[in-house]
N, C-alpha and C positions, 0 to 999 in steps of 0.2 A: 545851763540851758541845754537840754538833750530836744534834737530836730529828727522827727520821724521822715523817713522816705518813703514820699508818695508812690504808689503804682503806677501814676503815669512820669513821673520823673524816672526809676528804674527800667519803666517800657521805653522812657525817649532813650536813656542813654545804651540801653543793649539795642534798639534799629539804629540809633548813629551807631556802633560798633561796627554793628553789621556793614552797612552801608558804606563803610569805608574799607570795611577788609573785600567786600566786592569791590568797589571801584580800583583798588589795587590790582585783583586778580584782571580786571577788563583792563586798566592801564597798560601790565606787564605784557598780558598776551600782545598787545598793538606793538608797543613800543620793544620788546625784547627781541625779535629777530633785527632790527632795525640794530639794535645794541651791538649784537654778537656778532653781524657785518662789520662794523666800526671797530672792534673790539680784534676779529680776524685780520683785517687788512692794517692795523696799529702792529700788530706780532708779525704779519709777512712782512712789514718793511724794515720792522728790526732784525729780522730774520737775515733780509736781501743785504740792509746792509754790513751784518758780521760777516755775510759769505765774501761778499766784496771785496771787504778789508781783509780777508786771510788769502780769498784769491788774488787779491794785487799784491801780497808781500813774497808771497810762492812764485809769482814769475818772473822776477828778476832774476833770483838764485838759479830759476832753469836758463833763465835766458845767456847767463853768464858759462853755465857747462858747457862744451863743446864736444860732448860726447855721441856717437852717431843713433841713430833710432837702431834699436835692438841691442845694443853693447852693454854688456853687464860691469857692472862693477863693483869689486865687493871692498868695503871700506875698514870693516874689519877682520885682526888677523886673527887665525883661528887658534886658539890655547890648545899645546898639548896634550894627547891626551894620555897621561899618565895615572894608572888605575892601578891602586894600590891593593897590594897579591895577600899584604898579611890584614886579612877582614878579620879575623877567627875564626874557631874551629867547627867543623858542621859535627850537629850533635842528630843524629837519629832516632825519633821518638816513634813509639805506638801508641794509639789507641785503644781505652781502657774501657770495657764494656761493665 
């Protein structure tokens, strides 16, 4: 049994097509700044709080130094600097036209 398609069954179903990919587009524009509020202030508070948890782990350790405002202090010591004399031989070249 082969069923032909009518014209107006192919006309219903490309206006429902349609009709729906517009009502999308009218949805999204309402509803997507609405979205992307929600969406920004979900990322600021995860944001807020990794700052949080890294700033409250960093001030104890200051709070524990006793060292004055402006005092430097350098924590490592500095390597040698022994620079070694035999690199090899300098070779002087020219330029070959």
């Amino acid at each position: 049994m082969l069923q032909h398609a009518s014209f107006y069954g192919v006309f219903r179903t490309i206006l429902i097509i349609l009709l729906v990919w517009y009502g999308i587009k009218i949805l999204s524009r309402l509803f997507a700044p609405a979205l992307m509020r929600y969406v920004a202030k979900k990322a600021e508070a995860k944001f807020g709080a990794q700052f949080g948890q890294q700033f409250n782990q960093r001030q104890p350790q200051q709070q524990q130094s006793t060292k004055n405002e402006g005092e430097t202090v350098i924590d490592k010591v500095p390597q040698s600097n022994t620079s070694n004399k035999n690199v090899g031989e300098y070779v002087d070249y020219e330029e070959i036209d």
